[in-house]
N, C-alpha and C positions, 0 to 999 in steps of 0.2 A: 132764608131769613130776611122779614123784611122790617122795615122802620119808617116810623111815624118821623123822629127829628132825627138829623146826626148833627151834633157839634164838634167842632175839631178847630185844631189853630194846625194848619195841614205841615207835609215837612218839607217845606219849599226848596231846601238844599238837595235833597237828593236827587234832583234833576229834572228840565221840564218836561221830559218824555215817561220819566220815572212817576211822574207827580201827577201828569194827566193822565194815564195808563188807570194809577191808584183812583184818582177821581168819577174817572168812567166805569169803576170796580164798583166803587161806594153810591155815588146816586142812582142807576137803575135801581137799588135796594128799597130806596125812599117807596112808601104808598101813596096810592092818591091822595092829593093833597098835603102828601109830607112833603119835609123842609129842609134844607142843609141849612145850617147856620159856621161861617169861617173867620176867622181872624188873621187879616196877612199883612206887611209890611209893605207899607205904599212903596218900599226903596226895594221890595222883595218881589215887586211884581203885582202888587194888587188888581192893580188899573186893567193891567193886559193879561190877567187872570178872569177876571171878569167879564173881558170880552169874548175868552176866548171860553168858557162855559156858555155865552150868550150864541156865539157861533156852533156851538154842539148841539146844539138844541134847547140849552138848560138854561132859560132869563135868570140872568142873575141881579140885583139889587144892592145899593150899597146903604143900610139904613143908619150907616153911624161912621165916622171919621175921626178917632179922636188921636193928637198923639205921634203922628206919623203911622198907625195902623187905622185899615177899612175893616169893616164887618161887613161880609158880603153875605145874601140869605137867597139862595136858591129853591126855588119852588118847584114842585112837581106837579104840574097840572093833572084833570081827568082823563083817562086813555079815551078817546075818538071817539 
């Protein structure tokens, strides 16, 4: 099954091996040119969330900050 967007406010507590495991479950899914969109707690990790999606291969974006929460938006580019 696959997905044009996924939205999620992800569950950052269950752990960060728990939570990137989940995450590398979830965006392979996205289609071309699909999109995650996340909500995280800048005190929850956002910042070093982001990098480390940007390190997996997955540019991540932060297109809003409000609050003490980032919205990060993950893109899926076109395969090769």
């Amino acid at each position: 099954m696959t997905f044009d967007e996924i939205w999620s406010n992800p569950p950052i507590r269950i752990g960060k091996a728990a939570l990137h495991e989940l995450l590398l479950t979830w965006l392979p899914r996205l289609r071309p040119d699909g999109r995650a969109v996340m909500v995280v707690g800048k005190n929850l990790g956002a910042d070093s969330l982001q990098r480390w999606l940007g390190e997996q291969g997955w540019p991540t974006t932060r297109p809003a900050s409000v609050k003490g929460f980032r919205v990060l938006e993950t893109r899926r580019g076109q395969p090769g």
